[in-house]
mmCIF file of the N, C-alpha and C atoms, coordinates in Angstrom:
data_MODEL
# 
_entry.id   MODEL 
# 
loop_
_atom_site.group_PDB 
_atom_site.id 
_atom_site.type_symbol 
_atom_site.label_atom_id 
_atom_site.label_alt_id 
_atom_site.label_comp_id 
_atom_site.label_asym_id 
_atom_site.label_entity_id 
_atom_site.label_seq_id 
_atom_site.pdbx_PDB_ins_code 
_atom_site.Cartn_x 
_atom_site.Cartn_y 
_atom_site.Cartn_z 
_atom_site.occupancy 
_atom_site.B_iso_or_equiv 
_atom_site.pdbx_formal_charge 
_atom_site.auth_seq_id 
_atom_site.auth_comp_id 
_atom_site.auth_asym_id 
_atom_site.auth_atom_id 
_atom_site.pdbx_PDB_model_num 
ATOM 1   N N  . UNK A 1 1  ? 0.850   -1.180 0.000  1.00 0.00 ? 1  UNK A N  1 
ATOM 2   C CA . UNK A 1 1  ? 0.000   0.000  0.000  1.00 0.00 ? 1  UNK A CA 1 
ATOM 3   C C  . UNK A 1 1  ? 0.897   1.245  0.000  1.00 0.00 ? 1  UNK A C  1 
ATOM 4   N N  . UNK A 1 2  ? 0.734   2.244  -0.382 1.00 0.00 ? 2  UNK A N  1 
ATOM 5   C CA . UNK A 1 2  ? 1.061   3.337  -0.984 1.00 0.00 ? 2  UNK A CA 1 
ATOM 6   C C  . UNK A 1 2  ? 1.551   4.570  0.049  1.00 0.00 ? 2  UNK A C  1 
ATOM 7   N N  . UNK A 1 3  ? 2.382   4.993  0.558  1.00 0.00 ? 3  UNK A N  1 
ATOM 8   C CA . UNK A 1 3  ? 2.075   5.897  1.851  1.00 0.00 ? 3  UNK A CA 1 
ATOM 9   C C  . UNK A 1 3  ? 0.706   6.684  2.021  1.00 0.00 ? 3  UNK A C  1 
ATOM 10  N N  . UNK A 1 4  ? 0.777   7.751  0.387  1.00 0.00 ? 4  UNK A N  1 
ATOM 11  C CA . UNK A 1 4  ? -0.752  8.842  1.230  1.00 0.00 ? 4  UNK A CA 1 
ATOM 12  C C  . UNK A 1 4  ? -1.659  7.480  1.130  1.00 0.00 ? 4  UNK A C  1 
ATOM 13  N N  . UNK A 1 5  ? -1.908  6.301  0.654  1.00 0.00 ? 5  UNK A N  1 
ATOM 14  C CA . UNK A 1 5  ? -3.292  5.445  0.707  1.00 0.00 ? 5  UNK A CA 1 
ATOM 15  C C  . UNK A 1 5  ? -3.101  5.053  2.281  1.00 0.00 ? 5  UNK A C  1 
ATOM 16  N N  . UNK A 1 6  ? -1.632  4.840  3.253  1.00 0.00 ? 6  UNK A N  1 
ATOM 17  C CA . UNK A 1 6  ? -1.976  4.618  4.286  1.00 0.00 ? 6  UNK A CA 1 
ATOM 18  C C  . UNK A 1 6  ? -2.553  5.653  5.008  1.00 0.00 ? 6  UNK A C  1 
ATOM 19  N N  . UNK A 1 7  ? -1.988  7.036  4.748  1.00 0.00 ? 7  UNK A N  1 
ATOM 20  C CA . UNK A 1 7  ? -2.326  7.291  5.688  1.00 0.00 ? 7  UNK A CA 1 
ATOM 21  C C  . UNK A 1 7  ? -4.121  8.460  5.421  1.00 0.00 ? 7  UNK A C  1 
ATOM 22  N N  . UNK A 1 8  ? -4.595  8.101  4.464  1.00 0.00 ? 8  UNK A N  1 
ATOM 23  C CA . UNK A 1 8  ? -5.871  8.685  4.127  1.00 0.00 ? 8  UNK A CA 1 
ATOM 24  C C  . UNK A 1 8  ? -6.497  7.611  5.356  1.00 0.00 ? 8  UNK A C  1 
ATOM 25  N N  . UNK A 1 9  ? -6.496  6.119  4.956  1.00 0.00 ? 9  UNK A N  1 
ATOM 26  C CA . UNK A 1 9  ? -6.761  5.518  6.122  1.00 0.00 ? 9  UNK A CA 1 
ATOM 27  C C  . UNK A 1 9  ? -7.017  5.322  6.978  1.00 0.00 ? 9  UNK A C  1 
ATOM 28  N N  . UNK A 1 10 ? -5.785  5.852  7.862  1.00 0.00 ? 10 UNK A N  1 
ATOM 29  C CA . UNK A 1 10 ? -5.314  6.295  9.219  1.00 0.00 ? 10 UNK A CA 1 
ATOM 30  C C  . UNK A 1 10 ? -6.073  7.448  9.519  1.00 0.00 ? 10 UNK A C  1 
ATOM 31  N N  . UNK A 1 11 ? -6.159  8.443  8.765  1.00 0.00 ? 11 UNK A N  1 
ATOM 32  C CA . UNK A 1 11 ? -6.987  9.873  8.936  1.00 0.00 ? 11 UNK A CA 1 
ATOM 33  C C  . UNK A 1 11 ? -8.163  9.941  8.808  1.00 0.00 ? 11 UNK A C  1 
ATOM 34  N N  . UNK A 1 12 ? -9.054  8.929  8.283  1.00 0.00 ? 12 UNK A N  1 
ATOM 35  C CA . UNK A 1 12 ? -10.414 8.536  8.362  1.00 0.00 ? 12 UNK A CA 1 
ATOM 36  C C  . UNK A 1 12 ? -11.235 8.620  9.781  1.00 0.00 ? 12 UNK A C  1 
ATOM 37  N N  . UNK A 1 13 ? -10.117 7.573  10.571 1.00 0.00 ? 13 UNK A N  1 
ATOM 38  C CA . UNK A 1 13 ? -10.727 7.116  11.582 1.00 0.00 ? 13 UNK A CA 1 
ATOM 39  C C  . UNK A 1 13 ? -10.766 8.401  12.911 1.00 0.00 ? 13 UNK A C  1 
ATOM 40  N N  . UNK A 1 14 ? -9.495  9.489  12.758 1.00 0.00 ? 14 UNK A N  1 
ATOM 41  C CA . UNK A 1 14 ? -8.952  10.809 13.236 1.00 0.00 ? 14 UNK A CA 1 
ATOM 42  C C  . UNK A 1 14 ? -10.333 11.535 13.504 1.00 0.00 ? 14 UNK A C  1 
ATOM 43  N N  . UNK A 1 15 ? -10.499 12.198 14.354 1.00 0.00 ? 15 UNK A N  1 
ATOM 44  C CA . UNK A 1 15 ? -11.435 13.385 15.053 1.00 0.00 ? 15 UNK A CA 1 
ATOM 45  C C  . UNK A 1 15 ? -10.413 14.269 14.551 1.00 0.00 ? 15 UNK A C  1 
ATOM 46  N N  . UNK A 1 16 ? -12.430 15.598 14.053 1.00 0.00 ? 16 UNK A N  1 
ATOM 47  C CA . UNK A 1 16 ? -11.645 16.931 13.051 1.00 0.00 ? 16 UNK A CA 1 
ATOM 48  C C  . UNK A 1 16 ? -10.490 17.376 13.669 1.00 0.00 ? 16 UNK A C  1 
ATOM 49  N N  . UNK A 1 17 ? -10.626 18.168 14.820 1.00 0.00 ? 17 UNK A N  1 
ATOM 50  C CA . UNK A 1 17 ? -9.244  18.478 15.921 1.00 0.00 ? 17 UNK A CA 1 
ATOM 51  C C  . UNK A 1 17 ? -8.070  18.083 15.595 1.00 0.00 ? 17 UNK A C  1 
ATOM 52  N N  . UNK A 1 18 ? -8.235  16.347 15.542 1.00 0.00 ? 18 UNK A N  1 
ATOM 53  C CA . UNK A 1 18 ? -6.563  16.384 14.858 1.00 0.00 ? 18 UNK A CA 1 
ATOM 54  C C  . UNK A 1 18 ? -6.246  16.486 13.554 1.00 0.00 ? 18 UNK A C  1 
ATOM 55  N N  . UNK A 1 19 ? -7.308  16.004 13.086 1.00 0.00 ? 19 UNK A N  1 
ATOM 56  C CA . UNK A 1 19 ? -6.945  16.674 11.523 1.00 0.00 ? 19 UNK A CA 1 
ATOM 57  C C  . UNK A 1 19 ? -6.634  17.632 11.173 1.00 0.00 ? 19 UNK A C  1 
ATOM 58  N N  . UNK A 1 20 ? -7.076  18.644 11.974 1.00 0.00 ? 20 UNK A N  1 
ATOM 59  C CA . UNK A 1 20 ? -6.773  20.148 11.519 1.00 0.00 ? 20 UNK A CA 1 
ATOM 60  C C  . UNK A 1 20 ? -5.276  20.294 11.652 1.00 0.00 ? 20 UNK A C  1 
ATOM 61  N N  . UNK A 1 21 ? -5.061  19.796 13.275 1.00 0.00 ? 21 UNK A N  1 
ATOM 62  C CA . UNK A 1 21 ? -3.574  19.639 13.715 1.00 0.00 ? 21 UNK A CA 1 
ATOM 63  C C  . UNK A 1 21 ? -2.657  19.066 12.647 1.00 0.00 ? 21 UNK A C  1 
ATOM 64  N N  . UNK A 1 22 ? -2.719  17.870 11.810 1.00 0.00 ? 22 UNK A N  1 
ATOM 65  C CA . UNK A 1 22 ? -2.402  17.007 10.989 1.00 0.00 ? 22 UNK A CA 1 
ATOM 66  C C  . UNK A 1 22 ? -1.973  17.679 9.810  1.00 0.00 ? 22 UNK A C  1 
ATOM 67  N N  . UNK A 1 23 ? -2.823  18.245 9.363  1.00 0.00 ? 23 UNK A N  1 
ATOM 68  C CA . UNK A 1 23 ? -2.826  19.623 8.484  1.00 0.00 ? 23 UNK A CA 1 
ATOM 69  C C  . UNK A 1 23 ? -2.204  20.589 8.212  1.00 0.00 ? 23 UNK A C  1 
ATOM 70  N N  . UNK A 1 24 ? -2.027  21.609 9.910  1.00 0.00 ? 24 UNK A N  1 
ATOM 71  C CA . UNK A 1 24 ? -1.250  22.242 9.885  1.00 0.00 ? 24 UNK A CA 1 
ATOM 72  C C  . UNK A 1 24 ? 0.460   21.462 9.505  1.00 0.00 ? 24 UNK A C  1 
ATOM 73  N N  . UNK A 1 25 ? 0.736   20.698 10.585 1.00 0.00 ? 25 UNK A N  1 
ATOM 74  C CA . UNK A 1 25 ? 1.746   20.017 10.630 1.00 0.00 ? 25 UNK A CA 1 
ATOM 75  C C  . UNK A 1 25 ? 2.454   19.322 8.932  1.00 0.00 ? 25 UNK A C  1 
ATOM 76  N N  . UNK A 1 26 ? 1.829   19.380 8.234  1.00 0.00 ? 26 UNK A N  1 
ATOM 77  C CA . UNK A 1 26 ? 1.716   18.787 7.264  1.00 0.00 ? 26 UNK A CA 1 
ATOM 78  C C  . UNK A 1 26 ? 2.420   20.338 5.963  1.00 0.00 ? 26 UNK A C  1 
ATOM 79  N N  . UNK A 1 27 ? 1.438   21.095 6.103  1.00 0.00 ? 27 UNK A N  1 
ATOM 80  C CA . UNK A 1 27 ? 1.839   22.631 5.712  1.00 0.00 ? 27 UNK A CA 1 
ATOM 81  C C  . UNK A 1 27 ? 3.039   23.191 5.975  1.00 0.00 ? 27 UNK A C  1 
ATOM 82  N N  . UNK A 1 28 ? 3.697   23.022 7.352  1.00 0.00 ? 28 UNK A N  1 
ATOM 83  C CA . UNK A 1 28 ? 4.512   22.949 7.921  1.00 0.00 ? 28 UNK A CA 1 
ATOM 84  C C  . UNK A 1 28 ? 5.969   22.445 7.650  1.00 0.00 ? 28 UNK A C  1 
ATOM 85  N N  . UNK A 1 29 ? 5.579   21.228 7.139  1.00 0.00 ? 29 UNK A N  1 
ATOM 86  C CA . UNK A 1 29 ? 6.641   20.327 6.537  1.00 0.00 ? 29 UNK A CA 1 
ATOM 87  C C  . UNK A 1 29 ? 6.931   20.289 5.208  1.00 0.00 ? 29 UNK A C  1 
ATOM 88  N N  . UNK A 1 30 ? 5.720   21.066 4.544  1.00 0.00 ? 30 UNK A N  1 
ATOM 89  C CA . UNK A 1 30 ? 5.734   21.307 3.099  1.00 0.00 ? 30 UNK A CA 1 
ATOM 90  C C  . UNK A 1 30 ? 6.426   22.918 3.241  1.00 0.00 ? 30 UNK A C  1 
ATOM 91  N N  . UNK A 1 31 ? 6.521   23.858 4.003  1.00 0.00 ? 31 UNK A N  1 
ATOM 92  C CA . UNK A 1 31 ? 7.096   25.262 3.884  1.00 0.00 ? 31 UNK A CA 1 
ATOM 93  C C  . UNK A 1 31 ? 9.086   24.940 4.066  1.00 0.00 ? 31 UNK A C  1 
ATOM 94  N N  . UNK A 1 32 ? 8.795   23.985 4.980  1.00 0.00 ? 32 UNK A N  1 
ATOM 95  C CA . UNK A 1 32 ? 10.233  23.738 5.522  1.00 0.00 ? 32 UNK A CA 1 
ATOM 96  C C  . UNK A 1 32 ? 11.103  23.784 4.155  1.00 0.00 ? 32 UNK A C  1 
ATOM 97  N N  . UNK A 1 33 ? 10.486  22.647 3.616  1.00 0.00 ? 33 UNK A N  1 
ATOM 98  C CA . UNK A 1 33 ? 11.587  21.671 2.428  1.00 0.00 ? 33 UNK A CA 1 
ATOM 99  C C  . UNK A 1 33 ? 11.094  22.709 1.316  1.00 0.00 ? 33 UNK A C  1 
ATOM 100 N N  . UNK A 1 34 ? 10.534  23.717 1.655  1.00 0.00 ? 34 UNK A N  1 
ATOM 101 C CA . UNK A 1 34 ? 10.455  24.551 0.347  1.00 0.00 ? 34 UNK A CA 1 
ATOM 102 C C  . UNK A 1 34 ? 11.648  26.126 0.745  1.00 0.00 ? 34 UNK A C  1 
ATOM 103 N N  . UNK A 1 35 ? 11.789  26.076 2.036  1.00 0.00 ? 35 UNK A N  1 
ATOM 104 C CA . UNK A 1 35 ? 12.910  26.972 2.924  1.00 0.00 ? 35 UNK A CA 1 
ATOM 105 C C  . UNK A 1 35 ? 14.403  26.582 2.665  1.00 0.00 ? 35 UNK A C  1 
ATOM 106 N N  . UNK A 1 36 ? 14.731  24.841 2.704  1.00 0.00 ? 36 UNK A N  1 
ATOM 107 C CA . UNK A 1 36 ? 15.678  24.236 3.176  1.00 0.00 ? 36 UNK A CA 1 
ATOM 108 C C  . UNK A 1 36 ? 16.460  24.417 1.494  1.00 0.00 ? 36 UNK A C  1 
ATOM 109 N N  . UNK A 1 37 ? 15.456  24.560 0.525  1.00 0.00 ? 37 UNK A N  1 
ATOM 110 C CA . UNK A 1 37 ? 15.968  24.169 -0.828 1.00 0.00 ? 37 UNK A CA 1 
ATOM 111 C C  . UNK A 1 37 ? 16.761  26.007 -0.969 1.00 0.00 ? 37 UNK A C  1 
ATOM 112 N N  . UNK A 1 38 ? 16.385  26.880 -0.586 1.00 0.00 ? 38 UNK A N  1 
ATOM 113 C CA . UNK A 1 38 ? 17.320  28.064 -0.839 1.00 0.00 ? 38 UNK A CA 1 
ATOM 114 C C  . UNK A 1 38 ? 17.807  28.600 0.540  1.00 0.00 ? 38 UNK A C  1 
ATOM 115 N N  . UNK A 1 39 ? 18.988  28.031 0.631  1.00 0.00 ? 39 UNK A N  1 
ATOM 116 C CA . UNK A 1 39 ? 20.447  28.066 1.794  1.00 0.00 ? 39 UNK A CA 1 
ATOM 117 C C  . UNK A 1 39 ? 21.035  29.228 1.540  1.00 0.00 ? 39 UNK A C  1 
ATOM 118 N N  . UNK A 1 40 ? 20.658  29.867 2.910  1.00 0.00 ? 40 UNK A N  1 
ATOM 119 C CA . UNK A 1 40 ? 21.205  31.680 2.985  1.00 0.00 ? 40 UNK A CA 1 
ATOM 120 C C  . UNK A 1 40 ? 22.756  31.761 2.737  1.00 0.00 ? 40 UNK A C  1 
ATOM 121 N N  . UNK A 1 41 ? 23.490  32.259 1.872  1.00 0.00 ? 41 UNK A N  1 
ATOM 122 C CA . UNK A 1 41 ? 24.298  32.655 1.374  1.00 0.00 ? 41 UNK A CA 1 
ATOM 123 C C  . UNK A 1 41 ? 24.895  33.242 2.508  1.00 0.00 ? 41 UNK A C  1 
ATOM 124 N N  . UNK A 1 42 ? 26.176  33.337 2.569  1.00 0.00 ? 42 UNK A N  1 
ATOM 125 C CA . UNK A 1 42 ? 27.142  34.216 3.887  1.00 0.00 ? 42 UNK A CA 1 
ATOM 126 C C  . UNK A 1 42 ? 26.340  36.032 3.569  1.00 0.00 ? 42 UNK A C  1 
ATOM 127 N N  . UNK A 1 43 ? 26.296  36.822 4.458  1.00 0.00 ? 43 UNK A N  1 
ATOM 128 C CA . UNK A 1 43 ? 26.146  37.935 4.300  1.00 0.00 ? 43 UNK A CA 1 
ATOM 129 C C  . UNK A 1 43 ? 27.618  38.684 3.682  1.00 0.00 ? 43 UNK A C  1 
ATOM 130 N N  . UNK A 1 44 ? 28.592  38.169 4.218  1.00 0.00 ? 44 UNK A N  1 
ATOM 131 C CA . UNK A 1 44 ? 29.751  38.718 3.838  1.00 0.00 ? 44 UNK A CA 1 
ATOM 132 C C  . UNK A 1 44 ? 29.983  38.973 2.074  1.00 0.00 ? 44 UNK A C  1 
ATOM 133 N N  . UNK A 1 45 ? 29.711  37.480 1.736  1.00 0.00 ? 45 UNK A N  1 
ATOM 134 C CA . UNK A 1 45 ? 29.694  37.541 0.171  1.00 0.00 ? 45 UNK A CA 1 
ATOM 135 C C  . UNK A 1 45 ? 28.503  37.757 -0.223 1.00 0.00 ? 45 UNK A C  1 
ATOM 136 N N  . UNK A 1 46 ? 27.546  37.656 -0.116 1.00 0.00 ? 46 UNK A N  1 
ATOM 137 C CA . UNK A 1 46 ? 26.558  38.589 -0.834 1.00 0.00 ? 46 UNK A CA 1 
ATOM 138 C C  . UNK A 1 46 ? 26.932  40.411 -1.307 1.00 0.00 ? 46 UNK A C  1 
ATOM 139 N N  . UNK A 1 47 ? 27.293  41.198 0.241  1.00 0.00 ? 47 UNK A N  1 
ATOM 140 C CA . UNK A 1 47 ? 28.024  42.411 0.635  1.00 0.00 ? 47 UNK A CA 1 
ATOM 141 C C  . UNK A 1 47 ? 29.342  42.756 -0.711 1.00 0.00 ? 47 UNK A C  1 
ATOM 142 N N  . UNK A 1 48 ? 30.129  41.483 -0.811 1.00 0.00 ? 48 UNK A N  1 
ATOM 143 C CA . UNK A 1 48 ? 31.483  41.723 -1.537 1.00 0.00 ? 48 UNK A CA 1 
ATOM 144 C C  . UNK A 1 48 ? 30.558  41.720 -2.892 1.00 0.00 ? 48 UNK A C  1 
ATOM 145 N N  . UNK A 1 49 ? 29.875  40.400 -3.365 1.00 0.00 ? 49 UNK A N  1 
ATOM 146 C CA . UNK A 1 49 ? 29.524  40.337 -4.794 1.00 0.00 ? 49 UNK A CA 1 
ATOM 147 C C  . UNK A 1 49 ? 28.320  42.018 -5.042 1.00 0.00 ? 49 UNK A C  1 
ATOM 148 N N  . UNK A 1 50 ? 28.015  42.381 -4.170 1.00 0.00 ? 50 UNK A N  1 
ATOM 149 C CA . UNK A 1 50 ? 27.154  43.382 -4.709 1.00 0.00 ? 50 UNK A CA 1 
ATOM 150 C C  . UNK A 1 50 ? 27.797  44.655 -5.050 1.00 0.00 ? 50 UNK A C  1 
ATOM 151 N N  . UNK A 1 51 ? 29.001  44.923 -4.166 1.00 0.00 ? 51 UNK A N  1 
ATOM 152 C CA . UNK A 1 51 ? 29.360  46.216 -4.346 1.00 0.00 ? 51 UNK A CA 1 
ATOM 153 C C  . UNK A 1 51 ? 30.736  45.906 -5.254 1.00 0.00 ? 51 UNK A C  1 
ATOM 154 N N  . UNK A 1 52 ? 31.300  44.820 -5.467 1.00 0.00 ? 52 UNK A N  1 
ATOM 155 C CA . UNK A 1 52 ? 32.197  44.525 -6.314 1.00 0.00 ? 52 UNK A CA 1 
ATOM 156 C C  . UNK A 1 52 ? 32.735  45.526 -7.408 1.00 0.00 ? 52 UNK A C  1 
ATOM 157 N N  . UNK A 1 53 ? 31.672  45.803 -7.794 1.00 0.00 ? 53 UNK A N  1 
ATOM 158 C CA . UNK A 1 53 ? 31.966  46.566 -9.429 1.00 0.00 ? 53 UNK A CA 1 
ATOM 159 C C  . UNK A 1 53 ? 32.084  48.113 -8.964 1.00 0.00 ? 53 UNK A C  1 
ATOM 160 N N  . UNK A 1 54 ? 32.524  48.011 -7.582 1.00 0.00 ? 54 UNK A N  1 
ATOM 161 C CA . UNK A 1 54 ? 32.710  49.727 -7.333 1.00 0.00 ? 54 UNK A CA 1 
ATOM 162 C C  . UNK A 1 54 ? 34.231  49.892 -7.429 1.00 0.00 ? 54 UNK A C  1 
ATOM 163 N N  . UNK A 1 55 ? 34.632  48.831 -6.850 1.00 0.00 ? 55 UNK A N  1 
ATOM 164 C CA . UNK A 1 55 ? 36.531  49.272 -7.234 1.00 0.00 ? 55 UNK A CA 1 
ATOM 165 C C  . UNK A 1 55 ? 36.687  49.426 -5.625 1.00 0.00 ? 55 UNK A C  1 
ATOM 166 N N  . UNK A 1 56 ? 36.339  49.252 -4.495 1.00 0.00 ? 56 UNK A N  1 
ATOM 167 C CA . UNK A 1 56 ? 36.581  49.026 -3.312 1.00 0.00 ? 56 UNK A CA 1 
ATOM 168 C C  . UNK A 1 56 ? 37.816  48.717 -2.801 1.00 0.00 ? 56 UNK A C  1 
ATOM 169 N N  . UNK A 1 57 ? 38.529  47.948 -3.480 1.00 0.00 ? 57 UNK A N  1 
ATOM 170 C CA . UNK A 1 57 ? 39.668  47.395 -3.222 1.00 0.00 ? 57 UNK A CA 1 
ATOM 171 C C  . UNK A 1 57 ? 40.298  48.818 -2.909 1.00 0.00 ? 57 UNK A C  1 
ATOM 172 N N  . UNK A 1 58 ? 40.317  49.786 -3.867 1.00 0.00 ? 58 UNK A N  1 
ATOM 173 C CA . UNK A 1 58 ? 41.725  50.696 -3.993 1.00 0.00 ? 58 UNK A CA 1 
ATOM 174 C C  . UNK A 1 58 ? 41.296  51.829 -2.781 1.00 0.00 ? 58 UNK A C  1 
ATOM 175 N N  . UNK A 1 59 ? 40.373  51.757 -2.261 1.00 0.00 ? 59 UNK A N  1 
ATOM 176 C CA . UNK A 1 59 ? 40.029  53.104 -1.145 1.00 0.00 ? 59 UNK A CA 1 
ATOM 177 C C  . UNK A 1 59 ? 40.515  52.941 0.032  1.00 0.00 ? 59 UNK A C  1 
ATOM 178 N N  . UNK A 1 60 ? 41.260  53.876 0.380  1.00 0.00 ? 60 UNK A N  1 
ATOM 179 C CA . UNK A 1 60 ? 41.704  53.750 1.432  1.00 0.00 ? 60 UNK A CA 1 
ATOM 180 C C  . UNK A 1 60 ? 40.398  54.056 2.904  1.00 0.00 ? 60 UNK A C  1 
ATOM 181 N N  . UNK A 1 61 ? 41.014  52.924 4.128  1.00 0.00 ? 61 UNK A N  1 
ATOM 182 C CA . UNK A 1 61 ? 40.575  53.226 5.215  1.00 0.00 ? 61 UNK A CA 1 
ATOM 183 C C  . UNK A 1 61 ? 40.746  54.262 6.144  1.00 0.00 ? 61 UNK A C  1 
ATOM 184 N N  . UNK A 1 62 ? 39.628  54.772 6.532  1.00 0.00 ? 62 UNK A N  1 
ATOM 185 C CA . UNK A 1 62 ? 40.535  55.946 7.592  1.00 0.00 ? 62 UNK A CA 1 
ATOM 186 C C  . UNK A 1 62 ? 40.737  55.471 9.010  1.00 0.00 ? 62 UNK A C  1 
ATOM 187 N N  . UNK A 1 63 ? 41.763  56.148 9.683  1.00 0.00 ? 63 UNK A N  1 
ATOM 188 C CA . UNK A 1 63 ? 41.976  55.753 11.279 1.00 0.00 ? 63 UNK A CA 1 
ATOM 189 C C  . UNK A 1 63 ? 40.541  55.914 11.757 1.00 0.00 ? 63 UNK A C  1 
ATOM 190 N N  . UNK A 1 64 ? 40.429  55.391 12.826 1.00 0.00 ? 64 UNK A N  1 
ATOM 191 C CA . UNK A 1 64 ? 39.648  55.763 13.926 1.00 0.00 ? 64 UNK A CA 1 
ATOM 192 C C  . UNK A 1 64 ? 39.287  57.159 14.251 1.00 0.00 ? 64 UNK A C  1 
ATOM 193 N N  . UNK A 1 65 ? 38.629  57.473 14.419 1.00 0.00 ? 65 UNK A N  1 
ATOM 194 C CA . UNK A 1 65 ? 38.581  59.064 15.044 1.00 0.00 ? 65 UNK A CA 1 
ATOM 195 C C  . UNK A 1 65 ? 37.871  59.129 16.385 1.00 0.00 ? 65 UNK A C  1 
ATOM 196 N N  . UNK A 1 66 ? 37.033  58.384 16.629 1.00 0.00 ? 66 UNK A N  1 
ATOM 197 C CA . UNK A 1 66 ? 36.625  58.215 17.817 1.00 0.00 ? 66 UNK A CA 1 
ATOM 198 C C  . UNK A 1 66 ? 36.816  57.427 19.228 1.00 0.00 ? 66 UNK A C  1 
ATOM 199 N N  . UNK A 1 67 ? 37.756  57.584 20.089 1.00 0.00 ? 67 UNK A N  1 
ATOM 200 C CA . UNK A 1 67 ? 37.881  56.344 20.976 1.00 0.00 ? 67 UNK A CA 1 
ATOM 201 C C  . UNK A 1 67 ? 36.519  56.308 21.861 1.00 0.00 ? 67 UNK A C  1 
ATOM 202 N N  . UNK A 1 68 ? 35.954  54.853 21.869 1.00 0.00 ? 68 UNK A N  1 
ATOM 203 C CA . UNK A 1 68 ? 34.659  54.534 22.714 1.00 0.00 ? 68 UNK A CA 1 
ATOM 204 C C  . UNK A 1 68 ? 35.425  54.374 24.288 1.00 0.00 ? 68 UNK A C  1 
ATOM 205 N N  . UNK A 1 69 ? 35.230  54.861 24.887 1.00 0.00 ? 69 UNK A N  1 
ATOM 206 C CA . UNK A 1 69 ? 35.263  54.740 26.411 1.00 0.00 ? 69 UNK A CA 1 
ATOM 207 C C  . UNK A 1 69 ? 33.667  54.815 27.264 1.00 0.00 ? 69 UNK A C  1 
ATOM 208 N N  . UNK A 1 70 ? 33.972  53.833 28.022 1.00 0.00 ? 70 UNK A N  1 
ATOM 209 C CA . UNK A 1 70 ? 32.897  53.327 28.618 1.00 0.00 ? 70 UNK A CA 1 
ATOM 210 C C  . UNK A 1 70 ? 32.727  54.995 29.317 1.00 0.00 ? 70 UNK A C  1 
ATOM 211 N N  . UNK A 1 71 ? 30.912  55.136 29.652 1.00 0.00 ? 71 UNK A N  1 
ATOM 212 C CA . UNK A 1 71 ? 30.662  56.600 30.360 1.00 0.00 ? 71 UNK A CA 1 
ATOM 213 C C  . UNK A 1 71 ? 31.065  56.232 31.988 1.00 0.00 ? 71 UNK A C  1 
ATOM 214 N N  . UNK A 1 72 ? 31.271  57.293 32.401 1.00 0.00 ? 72 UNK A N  1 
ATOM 215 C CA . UNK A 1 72 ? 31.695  57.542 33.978 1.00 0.00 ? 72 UNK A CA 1 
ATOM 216 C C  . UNK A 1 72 ? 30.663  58.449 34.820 1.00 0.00 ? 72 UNK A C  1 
ATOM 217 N N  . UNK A 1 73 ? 29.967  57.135 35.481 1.00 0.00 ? 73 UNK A N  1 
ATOM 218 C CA . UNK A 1 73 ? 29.386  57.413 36.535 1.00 0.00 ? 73 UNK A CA 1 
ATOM 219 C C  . UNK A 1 73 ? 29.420  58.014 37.750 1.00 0.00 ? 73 UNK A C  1 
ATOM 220 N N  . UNK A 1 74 ? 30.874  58.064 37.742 1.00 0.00 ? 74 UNK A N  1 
ATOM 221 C CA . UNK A 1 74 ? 31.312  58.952 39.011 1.00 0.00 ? 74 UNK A CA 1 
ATOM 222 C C  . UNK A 1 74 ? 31.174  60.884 38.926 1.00 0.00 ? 74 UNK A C  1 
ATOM 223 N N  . UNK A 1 75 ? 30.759  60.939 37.651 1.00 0.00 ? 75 UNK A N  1 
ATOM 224 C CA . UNK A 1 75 ? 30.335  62.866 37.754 1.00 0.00 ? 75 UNK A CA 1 
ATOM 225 C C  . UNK A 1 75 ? 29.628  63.121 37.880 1.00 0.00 ? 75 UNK A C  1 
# 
């Protein structure tokens, strides 16, 4: 026998309640494997491949200008 022929079956005999449950769960497992099939890319390289064609490489960084120091509670 066929899986969905078992389990139409099986779900016959089921009160609506769980069916609904069954259902959801079911929707559920169908969103997943429709999630799992497009695998999030690093943010990093997405970031590099988008701005790529700006020429990034050659710009220079600037120093720091700001030092973060924690605030002081004592004034």
């Amino acid at each position: 026998m066929a899986t969905a022929q078992r389990l139409y079956q099986v779900t016959k005999q089921l009160p609506e309640s769980v069916l609904e449950e069954l259902l959801d769960f079911a929707e559920f497992l169908r969103q997943r494997k429709s999630c799992s099939k497009r695998q999030p890319e690093n943010i990093a390289k997405r970031i590099r491949r988008r701005f790529n064609d700006l020429g990034g490489e050659a710009l220079p960084i600037p120093e720091r200008q700001v030092t973060r120091l924690p605030p002081r509670w004592d004034q």
